[in-house]
C-alpha positions as CSV (number, residue, x, y, z in Angstrom):
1,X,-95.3,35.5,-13.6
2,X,-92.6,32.9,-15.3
3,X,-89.3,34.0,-15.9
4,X,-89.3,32.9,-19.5
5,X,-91.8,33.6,-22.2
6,X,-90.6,30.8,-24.7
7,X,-89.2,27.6,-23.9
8,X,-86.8,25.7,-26.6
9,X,-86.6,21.8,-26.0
10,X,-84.3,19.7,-28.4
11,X,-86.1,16.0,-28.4
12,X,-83.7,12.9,-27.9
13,X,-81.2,13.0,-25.0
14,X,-83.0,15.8,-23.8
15,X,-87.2,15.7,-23.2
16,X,-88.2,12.5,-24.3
17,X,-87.3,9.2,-22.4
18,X,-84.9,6.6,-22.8
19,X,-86.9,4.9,-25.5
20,X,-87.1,8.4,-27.5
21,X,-90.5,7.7,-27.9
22,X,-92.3,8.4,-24.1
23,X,-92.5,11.5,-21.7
24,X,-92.3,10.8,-18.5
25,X,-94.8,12.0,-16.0
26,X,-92.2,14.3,-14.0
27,X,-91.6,16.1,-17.7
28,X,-95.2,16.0,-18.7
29,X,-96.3,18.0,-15.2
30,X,-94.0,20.3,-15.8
31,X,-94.2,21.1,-19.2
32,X,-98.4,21.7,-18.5
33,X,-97.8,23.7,-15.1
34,X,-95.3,26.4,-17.6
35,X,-98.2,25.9,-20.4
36,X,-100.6,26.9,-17.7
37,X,-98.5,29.8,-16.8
38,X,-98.6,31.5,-20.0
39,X,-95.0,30.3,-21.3
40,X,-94.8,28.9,-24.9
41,X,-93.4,25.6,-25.8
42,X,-91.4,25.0,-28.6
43,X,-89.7,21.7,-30.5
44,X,-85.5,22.7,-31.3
45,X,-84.5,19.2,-33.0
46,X,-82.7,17.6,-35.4
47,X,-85.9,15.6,-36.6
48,X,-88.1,16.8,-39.7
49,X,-91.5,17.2,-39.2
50,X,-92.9,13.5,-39.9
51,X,-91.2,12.4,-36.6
52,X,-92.0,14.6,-34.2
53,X,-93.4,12.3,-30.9
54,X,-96.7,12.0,-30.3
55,X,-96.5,12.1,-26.4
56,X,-94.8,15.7,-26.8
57,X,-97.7,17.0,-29.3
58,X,-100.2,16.1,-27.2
59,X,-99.0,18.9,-24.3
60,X,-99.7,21.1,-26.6
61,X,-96.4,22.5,-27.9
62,X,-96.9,25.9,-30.1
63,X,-94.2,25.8,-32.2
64,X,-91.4,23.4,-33.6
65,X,-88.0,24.2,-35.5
66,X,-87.4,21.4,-37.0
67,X,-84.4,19.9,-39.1
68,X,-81.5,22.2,-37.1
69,X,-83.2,25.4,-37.6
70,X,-84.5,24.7,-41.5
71,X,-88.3,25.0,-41.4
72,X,-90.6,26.4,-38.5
73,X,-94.3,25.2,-38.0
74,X,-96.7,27.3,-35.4
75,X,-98.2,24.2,-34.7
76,X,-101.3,24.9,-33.3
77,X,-102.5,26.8,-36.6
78,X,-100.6,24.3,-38.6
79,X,-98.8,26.9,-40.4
80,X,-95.4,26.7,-42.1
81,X,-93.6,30.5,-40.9
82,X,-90.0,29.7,-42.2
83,X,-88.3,28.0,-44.3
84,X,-84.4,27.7,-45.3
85,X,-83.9,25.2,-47.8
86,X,-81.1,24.0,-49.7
87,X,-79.9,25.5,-52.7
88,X,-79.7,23.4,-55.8
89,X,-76.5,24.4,-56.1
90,X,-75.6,23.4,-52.6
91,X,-77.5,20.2,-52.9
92,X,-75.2,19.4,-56.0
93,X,-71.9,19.6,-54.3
94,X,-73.0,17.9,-50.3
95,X,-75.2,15.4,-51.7
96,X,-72.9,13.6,-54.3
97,X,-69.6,14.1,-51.5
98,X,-71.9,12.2,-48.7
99,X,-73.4,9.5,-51.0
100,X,-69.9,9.0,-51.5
101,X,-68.6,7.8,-48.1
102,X,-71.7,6.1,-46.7
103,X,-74.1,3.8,-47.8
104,X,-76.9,4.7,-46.2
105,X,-78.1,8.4,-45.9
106,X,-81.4,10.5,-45.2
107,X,-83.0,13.4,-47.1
108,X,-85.1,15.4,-44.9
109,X,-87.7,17.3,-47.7
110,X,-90.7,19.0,-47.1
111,X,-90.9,17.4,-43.9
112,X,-90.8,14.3,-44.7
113,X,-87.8,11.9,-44.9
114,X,-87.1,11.0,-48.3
115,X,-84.6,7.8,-49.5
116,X,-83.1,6.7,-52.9
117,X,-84.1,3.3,-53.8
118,X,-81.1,2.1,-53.1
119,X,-80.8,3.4,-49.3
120,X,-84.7,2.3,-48.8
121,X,-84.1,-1.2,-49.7
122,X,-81.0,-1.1,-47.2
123,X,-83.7,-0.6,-44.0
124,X,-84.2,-4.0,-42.8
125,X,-80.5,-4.5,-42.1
126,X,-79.3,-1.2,-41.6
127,X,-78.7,0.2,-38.0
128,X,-81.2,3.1,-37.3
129,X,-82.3,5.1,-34.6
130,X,-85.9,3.6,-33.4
131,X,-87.8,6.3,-34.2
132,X,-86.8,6.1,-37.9
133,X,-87.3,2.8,-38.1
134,X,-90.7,2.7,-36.9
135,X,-91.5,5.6,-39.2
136,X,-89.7,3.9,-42.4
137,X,-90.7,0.5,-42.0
138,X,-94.6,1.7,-42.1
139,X,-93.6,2.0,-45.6
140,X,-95.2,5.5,-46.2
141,X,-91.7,7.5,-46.3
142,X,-91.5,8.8,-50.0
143,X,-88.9,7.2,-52.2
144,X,-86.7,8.9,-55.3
145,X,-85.3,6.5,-57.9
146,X,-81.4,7.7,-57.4
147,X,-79.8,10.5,-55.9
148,X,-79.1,11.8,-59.7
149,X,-83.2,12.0,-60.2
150,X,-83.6,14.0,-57.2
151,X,-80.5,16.5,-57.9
152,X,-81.4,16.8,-61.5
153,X,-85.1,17.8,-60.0
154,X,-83.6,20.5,-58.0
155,X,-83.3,18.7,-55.0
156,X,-86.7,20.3,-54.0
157,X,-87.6,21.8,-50.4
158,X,-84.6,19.8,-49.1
159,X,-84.0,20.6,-45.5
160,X,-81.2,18.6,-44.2
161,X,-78.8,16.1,-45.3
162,X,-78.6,13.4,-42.2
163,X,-76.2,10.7,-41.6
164,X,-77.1,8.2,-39.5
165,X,-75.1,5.1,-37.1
166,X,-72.3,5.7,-39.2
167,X,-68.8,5.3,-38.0
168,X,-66.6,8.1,-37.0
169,X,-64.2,7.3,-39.6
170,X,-66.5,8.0,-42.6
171,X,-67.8,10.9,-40.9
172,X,-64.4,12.6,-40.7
173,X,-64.1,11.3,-44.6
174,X,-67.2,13.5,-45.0
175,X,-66.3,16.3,-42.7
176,X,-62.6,16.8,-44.7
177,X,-64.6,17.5,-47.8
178,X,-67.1,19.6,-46.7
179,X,-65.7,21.6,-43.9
180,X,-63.2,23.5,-45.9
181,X,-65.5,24.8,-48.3
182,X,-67.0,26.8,-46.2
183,X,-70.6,26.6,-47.4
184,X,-72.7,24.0,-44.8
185,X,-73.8,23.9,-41.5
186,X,-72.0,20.6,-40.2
187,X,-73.3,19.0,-36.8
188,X,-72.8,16.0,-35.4
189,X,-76.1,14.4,-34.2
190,X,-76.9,11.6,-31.6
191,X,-75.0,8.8,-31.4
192,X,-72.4,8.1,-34.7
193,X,-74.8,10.8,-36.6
194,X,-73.9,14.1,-38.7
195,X,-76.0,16.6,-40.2
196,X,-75.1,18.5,-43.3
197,X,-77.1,22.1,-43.7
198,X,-76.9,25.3,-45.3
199,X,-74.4,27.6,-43.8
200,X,-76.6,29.8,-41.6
201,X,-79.3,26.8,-40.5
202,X,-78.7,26.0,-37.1
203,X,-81.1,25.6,-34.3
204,X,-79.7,29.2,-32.7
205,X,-80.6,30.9,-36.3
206,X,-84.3,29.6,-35.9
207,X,-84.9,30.2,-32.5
208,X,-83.6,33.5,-33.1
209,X,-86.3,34.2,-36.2
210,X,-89.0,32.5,-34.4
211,X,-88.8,34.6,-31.1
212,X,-88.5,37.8,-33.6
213,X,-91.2,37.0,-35.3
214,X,-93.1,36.3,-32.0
215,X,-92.1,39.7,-30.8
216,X,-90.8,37.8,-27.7
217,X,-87.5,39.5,-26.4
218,X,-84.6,36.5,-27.0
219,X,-83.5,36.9,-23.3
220,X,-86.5,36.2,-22.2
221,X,-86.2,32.6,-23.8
222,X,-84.7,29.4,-23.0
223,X,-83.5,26.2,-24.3
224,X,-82.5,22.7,-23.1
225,X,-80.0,20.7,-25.2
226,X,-77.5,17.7,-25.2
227,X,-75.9,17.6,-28.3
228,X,-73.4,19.4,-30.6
229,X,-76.3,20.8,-32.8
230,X,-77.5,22.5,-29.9
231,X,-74.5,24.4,-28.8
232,X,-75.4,27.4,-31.3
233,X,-79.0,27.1,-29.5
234,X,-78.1,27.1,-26.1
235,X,-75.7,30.5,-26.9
236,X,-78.3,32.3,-28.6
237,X,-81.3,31.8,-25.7
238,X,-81.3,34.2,-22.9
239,X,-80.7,30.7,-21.2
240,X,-78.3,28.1,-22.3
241,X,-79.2,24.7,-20.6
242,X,-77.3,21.7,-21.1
243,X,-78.5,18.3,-19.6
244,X,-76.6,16.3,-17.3
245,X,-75.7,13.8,-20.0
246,X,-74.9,16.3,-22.4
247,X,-70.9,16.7,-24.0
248,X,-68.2,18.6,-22.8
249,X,-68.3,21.1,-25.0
250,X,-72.1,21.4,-24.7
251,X,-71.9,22.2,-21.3
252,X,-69.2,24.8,-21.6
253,X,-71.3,26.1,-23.8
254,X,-74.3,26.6,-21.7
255,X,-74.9,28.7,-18.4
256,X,-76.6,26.4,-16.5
257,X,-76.5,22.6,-16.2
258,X,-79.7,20.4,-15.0
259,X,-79.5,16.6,-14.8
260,X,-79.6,14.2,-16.9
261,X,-82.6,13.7,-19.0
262,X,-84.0,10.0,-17.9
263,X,-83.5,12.0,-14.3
264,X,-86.1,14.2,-15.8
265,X,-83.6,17.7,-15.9
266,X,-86.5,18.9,-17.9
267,X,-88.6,19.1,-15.2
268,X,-86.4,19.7,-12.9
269,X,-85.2,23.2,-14.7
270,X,-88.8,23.9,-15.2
271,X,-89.8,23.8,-11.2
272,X,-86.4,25.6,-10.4
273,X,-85.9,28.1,-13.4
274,X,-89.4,29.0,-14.8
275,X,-92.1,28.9,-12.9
């Protein structure tokens, strides 16, 4: 019998490869040996739906919680079980303050990520993690005319605001505004990234919800992370790993360490810890 009944796995940094596209064939083995064993897999990440990997879907993963904890899929009956969306209200305030200090910003709706005109025609020379890139530039990413259109449209089934390869100093423009108001979920994401969210959508809240729904007792779970959107994830699992690569205060926050994901810690917590 595994130890764990559920496994969490947050995506870049953490399962995939190097090139945030690939699995390698240590990670693969493992993730079909705790398949095999009876133990669930499940997607914790920061992506929205439209870019989940291929090369992780095709194991077979059951479930994903997607944009920090904002919408949850059962994959396998392609199913949405959950969703926490944005307020209008909410929208109105973070949207404006962010479009503010950055010229380039993501709108994660409905799983999908959706640009203003203005940021969309900003792709070919703005930095952007590969995966976005590859998914924008096949041109199929919806578009809204302004930030206005979409506000005054109630900003609808918006998941995430997401900020990415910007530097730290308009972040912590950003932060200042939004941070005392007490009303978002602020994360910083991979690299220069940071993720604005309802309070109370986080990657912990989902997993909790999903492994209540599941009936699945939550210390029988675990999750992998690097990041500081996973540090709420790795304290609400029954067990908190943080990769070998992962932040200080990641780590501290976990209760196990493995190494470092293009070491394949993945697989190596999987052979040591699960099965």
């Amino acid at each position: 019998m595994a130890n764990y009944d559920i496994l969490f796995f947050d995506l870049d940094g953490t399962l995939l490869g190097p090139d945030h596209f690939s699995l390698s064939p240590d990670n693969r083995r493992a993730l079909l040996a705790a398949k095999a064993a009876g133990v669930k897999l499940a997607f914790a990440t920061g992506r929205c739906r439209c870019i989940l990997p291929e090369s992780a879907l095709a194991v077979g993963f059951d479930y994903a919680v997607t944009s920090n904890g904002a919408v949850i899929d059962d994959l396998a009956a392609g199913q949405e079980l959950h969703r926490f969306a944005f307020d209008p209200a909410l929208a109105r305030i973070a949207c404006p303050i962010v479009e503010r200090f950055t010229d380039f910003y993501e709108l994660f709706a409905d799983g999908e990520i959706l640009l203003t005109r203005a940021c969309s025609e900003r792709v070919p020379v703005r930095p952007l993690p590969p995966w976005h890139r590859k998914h924008l530039e096949r041109g199929i990413s919806p578009v809204t005319g302004s930030l206005e259109e979409y506000l005054a449209a109630g900003a609808p089934r918006l998941e995430k605001i997401n900020v990415v390869k910007t530097d730290h100093e308009r972040i912590a423009r950003i932060d200042a505004e939004l941070r005392p108001m007490g009303l978002f979920a602020l994360s910083s994401g991979m690299g220069n990234g940071y993720e604005v969210a309802p309070k109370g959508c986080t990657k912990g809240a989902g997993i909790r919800w999903l492994c209540a729904r599941l009936g699945v007792d939550i210390a029988r779970s675990a999750a992998l992370g690097d990041s500081g959107n996973d540090i709420e994830m790795l304290r609400a699992a029954g067990c908190g790993v943080a990769m070998g690569n992962a932040d200080a205060a990641v780590k501290a926050a976990a209760d196990l360490v493995t190494d470092d994901y293009d070491r394949d810690g993945v697989a190596r917590f999987i052979e040591a810890r699960v099965l």
